[in-house]
N, C-alpha and C positions, 0 to 999 in steps of 0.2 A: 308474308302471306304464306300459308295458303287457307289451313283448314280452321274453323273455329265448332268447339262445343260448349256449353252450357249447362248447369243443371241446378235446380231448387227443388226439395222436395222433402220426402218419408224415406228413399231409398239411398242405398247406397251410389252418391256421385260418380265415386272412383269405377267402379263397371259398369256405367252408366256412359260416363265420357267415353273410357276403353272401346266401350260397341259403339258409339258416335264417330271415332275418330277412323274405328277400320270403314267405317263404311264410306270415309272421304279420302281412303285409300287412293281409290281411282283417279286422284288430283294430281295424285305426285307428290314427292314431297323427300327432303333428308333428315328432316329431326324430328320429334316428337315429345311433348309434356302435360302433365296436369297437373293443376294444385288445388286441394280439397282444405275445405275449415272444419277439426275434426272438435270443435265444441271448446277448442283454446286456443291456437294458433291454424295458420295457413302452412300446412305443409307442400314442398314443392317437393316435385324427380320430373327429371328431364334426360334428352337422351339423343345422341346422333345416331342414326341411323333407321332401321324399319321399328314399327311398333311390338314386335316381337321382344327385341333387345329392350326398350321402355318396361315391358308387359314381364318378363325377366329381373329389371332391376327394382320395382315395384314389390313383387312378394318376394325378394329375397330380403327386402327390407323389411318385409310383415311379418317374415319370422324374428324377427330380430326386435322390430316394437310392433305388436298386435295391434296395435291403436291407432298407428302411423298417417295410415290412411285410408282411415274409418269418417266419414260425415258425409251431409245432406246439403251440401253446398260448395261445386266445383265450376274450375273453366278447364279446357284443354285445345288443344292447339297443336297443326301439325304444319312444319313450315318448309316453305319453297324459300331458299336463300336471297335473300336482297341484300342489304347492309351485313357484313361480315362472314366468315365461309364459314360452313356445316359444322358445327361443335356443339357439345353439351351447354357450353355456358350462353352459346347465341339464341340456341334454340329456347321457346316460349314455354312456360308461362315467363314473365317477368316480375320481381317483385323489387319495393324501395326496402332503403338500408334496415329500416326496421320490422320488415315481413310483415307489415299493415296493410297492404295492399296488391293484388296479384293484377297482372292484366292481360289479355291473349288479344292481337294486333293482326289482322289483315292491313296491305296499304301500303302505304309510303307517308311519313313527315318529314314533309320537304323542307323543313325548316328546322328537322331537329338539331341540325349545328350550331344555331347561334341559341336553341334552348339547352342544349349544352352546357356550352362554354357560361351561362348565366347561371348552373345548377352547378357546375362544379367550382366558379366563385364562392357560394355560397356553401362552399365542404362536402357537398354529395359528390358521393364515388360511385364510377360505373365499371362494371363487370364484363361487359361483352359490349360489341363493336354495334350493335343494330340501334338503328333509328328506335327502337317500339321501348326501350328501357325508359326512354328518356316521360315516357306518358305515369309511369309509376313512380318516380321520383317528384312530377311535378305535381300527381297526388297528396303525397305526404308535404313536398313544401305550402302546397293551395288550403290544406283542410282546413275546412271552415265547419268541422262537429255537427257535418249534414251532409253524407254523402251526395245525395243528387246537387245541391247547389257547389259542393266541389268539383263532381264531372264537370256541370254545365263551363265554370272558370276555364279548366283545364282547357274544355277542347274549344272554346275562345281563341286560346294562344296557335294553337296548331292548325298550320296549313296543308293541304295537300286533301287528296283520297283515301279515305280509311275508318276502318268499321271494328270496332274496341267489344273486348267484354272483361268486366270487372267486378270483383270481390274483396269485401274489407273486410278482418277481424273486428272493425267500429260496429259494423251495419251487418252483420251475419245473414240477417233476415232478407237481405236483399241480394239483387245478380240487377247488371247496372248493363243495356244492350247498347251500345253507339253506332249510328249508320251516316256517315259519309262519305257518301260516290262508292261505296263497298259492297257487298249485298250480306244484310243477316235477316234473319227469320227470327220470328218465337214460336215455340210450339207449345199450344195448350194444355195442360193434361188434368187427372182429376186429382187433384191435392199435389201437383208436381205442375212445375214449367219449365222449357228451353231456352236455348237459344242455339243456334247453328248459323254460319255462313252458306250452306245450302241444306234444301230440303230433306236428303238421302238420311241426313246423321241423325237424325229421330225419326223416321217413319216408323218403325218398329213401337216408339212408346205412342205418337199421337199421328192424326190426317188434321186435326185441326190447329188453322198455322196463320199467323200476321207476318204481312211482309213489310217489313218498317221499309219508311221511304228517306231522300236526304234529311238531314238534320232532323232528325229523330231519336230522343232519349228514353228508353224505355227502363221504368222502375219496376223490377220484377218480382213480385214474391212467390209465397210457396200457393197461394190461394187465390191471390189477386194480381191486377200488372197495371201500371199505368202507365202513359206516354206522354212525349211532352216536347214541346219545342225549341230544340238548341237556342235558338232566335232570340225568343221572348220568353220564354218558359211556361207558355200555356200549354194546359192540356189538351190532347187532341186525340181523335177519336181514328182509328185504323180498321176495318173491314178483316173479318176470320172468315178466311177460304178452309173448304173441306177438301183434301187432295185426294185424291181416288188410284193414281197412279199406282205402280209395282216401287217394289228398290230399286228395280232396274230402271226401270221408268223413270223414278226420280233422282237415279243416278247422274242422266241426261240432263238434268235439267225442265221433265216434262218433252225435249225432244225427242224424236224416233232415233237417232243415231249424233257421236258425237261428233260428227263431221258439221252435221247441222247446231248443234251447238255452237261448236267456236264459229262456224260462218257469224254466228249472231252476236257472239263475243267481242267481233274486231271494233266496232265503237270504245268499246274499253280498254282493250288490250291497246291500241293506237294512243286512247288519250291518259292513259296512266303512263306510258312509253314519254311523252314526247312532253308532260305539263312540269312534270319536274326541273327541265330543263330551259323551258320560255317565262322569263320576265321583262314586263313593260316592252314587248314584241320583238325581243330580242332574243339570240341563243343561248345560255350559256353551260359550257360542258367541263370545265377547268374542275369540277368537282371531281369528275369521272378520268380524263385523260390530262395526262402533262405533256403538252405537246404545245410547245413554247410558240409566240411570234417568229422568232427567229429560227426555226425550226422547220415552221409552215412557211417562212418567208424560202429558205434553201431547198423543199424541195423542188425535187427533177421531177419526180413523176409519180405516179401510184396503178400498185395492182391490188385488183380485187378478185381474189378466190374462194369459191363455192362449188357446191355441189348441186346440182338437180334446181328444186325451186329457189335454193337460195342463190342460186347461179343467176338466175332469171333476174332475181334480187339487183345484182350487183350489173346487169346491164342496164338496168336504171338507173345506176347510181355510176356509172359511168359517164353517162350522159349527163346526169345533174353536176357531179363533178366540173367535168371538163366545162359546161355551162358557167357555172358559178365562177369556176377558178383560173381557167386557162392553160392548165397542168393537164401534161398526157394521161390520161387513164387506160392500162389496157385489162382486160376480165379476162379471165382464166378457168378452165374447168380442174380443177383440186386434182386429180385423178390423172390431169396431163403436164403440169405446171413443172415440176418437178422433172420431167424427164427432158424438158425443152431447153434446160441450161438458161434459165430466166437472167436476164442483165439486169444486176440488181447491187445496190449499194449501201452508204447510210443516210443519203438523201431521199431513197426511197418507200415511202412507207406501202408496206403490206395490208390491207384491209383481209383478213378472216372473217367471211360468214358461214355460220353452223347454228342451226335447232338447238343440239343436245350440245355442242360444244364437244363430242366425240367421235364423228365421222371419222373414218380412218383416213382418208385422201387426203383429207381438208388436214388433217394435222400432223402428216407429213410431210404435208408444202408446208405450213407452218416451220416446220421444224428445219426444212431445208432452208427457204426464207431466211432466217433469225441466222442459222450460220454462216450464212454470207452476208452477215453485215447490214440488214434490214432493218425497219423500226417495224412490228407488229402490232394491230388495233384488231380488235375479235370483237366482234358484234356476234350477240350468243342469248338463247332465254336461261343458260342454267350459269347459277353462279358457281362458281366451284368448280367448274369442268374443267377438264385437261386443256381444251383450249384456254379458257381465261386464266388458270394458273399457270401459263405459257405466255401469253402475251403480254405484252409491255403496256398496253391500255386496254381497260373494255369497259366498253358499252354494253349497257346489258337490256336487250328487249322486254318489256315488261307485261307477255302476252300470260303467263300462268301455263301450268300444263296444257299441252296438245295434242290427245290420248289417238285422235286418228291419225291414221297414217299419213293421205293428203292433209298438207299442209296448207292452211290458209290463214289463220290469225299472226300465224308466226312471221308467215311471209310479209302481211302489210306491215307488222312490226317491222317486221328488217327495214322497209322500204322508209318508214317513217323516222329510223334513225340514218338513215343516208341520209336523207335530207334535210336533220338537224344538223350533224357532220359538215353536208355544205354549208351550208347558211354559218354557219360557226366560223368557219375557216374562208369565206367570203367577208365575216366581219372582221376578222384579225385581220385579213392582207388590203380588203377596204376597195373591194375587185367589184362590188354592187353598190349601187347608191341605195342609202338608207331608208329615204321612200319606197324600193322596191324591196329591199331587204324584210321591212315592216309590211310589205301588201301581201309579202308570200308567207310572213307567219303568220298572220292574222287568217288567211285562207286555210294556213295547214291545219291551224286550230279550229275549224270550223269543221273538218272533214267529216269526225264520226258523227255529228249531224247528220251529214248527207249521205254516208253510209245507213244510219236509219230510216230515212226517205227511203232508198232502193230496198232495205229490207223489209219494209213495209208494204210493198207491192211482192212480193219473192213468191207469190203466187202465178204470176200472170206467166212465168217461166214453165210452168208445169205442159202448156200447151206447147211448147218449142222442142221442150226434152222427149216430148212423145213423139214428135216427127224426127228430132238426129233419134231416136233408140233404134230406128228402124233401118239404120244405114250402117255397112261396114266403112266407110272412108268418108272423109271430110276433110276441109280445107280451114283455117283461121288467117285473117290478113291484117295486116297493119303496118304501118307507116311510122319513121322514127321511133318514139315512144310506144307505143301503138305497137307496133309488131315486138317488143321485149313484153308486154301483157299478151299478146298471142301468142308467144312461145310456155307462157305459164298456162296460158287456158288451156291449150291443145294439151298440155302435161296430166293438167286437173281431170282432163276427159279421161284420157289414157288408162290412165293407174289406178281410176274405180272403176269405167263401165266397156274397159276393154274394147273402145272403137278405135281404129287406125285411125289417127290425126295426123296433120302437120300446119308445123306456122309456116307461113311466109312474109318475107318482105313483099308490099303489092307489087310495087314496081319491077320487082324479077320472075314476075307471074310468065313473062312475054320471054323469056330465055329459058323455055324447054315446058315449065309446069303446066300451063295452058293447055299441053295436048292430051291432059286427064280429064278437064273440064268437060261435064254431056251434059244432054238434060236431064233434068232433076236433081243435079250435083248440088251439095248442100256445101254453102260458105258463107261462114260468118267473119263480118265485115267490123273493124274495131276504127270509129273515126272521132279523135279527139284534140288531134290538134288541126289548132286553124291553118298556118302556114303551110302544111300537105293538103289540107283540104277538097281543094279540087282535082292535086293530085289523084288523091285517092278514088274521089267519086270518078274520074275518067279510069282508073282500074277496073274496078266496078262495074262502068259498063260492060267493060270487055268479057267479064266474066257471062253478065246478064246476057248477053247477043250472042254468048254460045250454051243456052240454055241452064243456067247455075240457078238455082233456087236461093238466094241473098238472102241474109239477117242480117241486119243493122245494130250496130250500139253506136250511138250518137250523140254528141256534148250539144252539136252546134243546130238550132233549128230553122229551119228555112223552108218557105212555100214549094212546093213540088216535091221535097226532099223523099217521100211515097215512091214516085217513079222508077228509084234506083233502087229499092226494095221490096221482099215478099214480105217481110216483116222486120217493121224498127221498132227500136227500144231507143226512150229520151232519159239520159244521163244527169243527174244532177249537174250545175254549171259551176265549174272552179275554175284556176287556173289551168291553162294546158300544161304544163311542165309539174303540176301533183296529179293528173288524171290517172295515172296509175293506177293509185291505189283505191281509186273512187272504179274505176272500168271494170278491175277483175273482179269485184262481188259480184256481181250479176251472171258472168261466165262459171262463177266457182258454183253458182247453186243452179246453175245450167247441165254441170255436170255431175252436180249430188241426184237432180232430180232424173236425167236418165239412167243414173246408176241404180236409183230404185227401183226406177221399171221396167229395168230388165233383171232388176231379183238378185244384184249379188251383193255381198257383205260390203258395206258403203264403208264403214272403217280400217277393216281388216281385208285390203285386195292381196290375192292370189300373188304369190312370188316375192311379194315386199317387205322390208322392215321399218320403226318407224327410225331404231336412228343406226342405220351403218355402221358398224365396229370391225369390219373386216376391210382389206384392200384390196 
């Protein structure tokens, strides 16, 4: 992943793709490539690092062959590291042994191991470490001297999420679009057509744009486009929007800002995170870390270090831990870990969470960590980062860049690999019965459902955020689980819309904090596990009976449940030990929305970076 372009037409591809791929810039990204059919072969250049360097190696090869790359039919492709670290040879296009085929890959194939190992039985050699080679090689071993009924064979074999664009020296005449669980577009033009993973990378040539849906093959030429159904291979018919938006605008995504973006994004970013890794309702991570039975069986204990939201991160996963396992967990703030002379061993595994994987703090405990004898596990979105080329395992979240500063795609990410993590090492040491082991993935896999449900009302919040914009101090409460999502929402407040928050545990409302409470005092109230329940609601009142003005976020519904609020909000219903990640959407666009109306830059707050490089 990340970025894909496209092009058919009268104009030249290669600066066609070049201005497609700057403008998906903003994605992020380490490598960069195109390959163009210049009316004989498919030529490729590819490139680690910004598009400058690509854009660099590109005409300094044009002086050298004029022709190089010259044509009307290209893909390009700017990539966020998944399978294999940042280099010329991993980075896309991809092409099979004989340069007949090129392909540019959003996604994950989760199964390209065992297509693999049956492609290099058969004498094909692979060039670079990434999952996305293996779609071009199964090209040329599939053809059947008809492009489309070759795709269609191909992405038969292939499981997983991911969204393909392809060109053969066979079929010049055509640009071959694939959409699954991925998102691509085609854009219309007049004797020319696209294709992009988002809308930004052609607005400049067309506003007229199809938004191919699952399992959607689209056959595209320079004049015409057809589509067709993975399935059965009918044609099928797609609806052409006219987009009106700015580049800027549809930089967003059509969002105002890109905080509101990734809030929207976590359904995906969650379920491309965790699908890779469940079969037949089970964990499995052995692909990702080496960390034996007997390994998980000897450890003493676990720390988890982070910083800021991913701090927050890992006192969930404290909790899920020690739940699942029965192994001490203690959390750590990266920034004090290190100065506390941690007692640590080689039965002790380290968890690192980090965004960027460069936080300064965070990888200095790291680094302290590992010389005393620790096992290290980095859960991180970037591959290649100092942390994961430091750690002894990683897991890598699979949210895509996360251009604002508040963090919220990243964080359910994290959250959603702790909880493969447990469940993983609850099945090796055999600490849960299998019935419940199966009722909590089948629910984990359900979530971005129910994160769609909430995002689907993210309206109804706008009237809530108008009444906190109008207050300096507020209060967030929560109980067990509950109060580690209060310490992330009162955060999320904080660092866009500059009100003085704080979390509490309810229960130690009554040991000093109480004596802030007046009337009209705003506190939002987080209740979603059962077992505190009543706990909670007898907090509650106490806040109410000294004049607090109560919001509710609420899993569990019950008659009266009114009484003990000025306003509730009804939670979709999961399990209480995943409500985590189901509670904070609602708080996190709680505080996008009073961030806007009180007028300041919802992405970019005052004082902040988005990833720490200093200590």
């Amino acid at each position: 992943m990340c970025g894909i372009v496209g092009y058919i037409g009268k104009k030249e591809a290669r600066d066609i793709l070049l201005e497609g791929l700057a403008r998906l810039e903003y994605r992020g990204y380490d490598s960069a490539g195109i390959a163009v059919y210049n009316d004989e072969e498919i030529v490729l250049v590819k490139n680690k690092g910004r598009l400058k360097a690509l854009k660099e190696k590109i005409f300094q090869n044009l002086k050298l062959n004029n022709l190089a790359f010259k044509g009307k039919l290209g893909i390009g492709h700017t990539r966020w590291a998944t399978h294999g670290v940042p280099c010329d040879i991993n980075a896309h296009p991809h092409i099979d042994k004989h340069g007949k085929f090129a392909i540019v890959h959003n996604g994950i194939i989760e199964n390209f191991g065992e297509l693999k190992e049956k492609l290099l039985k058969e004498g094909f050699k692979f060039t670079s470490d990434t999952d996305s080679e293996v779609v071009a090689h199964m090209l040329a071993f599939y053809w059947t001297k008809d492009l489309f009924s070759t795709v269609r064979k191909v992405i038969s074999f292939l499981k997983g999420a991911f969204a393909l664009g392809i060109i053969s020296s066979y079929e010049p005449d055509k640009l071959i679009a694939v959409r699954m669980s991925c998102p691509l577009v085609i854009g219309i033009g007049r004797d020319e057509n696209f294709i992009a993973s988002d809308i930004p990378a052609i607005l400049k040539y067309t506003n007229k744009i199809i938004i191919l849906e699952d399992n959607d093959i689209a056959v595209i030429k320079r004049n015409n486009l057809n589509i067709f159904s993975a399935k059965d291979g009918k044609e099928i018919y797609r609806n052409i929007i006219t987009i009106n938006w700015s580049i800027e605008e549809a930089e967003k995504g059509g969002f105002k800002h890109f905080m509101l973006k990734e809030i929207n994004e976590q359904p995906k970013a969650i379920r491309d995170t965790i699908l890779p890794y469940i079969k037949e309702k089970k964990v499995d991570l052995s692909s990702v870390v080496n960390l034996s039975k007997t390994y998980i069986q000897n450890l003493k204990n676990i720390h988890i270090v982070a910083c800021g939201t991913a701090y927050h991160a890992g006192l969930v996963g404290k909790n899920i831990l020690e739940n699942f396992l029965r192994i001490p967990v203690e959390v750590d703030i990266a920034s004090e870990y290190r100065y506390r002379q941690p007692i640590l061993s080689s039965n002790t595994l380290v968890i690192i969470i980090s965004q960027s994987g460069e936080t300064a703090d965070t990888l200095a405990a790291l680094r302290e960590a590992k010389k005393k004898g620790a096992r290290i596990l980095v859960i991180t979105n970037v591959f290649g980062s100092s942390a994961a080329r430091e750690a002894d395992d990683v897991i890598l979240t699979m949210a895509g860049p996360e251009i604002a500063v508040a963090s919220t795609k990243a964080y359910t990410s994290q959250l959603a690999v702790l909880y493969l993590l447990g469940l993983y090492f609850a099945q090796e040491l055999r600490t849960l019965e299998k019935s419940i082991l199966e009722k909590i993935v089948e629910n984990l896999v359900n979530l971005p459902a129910k994160i769609d449900q909430i995002l689907k009302e993210q309206e109804t919040y706008k009237e809530v955020a108008f009444l906190i914009s109008k207050y300096k101090n507020l209060f967030f409460l929560g109980r067990g689980l509950d109060y580690a999502v209060a310490l992330e929402a009162s955060l999320k407040l904080k660092e866009i819309s500059y009100i003085h928050s704080q979390a509490y545990a309810a229960g130690e409302l009554k040991h000093g904090t109480l004596a802030l409470v007046e009337e009209g005092f705003p506190i939002l109230a987080i209740l979603t596990q059962s077992s505190l329940y009543d706990k909670m609601l007898s907090n509650i009142q106490e806040v109410k009976a000294r004049g607090a003005y109560v919001i509710g976020f609420v899993m569990q519904k019950e008659e009266g449940l009114e009484k003990y609020f000025d306003k509730v909000f009804m939670l979709p219903k999961t399990l209480d030990l995943l409500s985590p990640i189901l509670a904070i959407v609602p708080l996190q666009l709680l505080a996008y929305y009073t961030c806007v109306l009180k007028g300041f830059d919802v992405d970019k707050p005052r004082n902040l970076a988005k990833s720490v490089t200093v200590e």
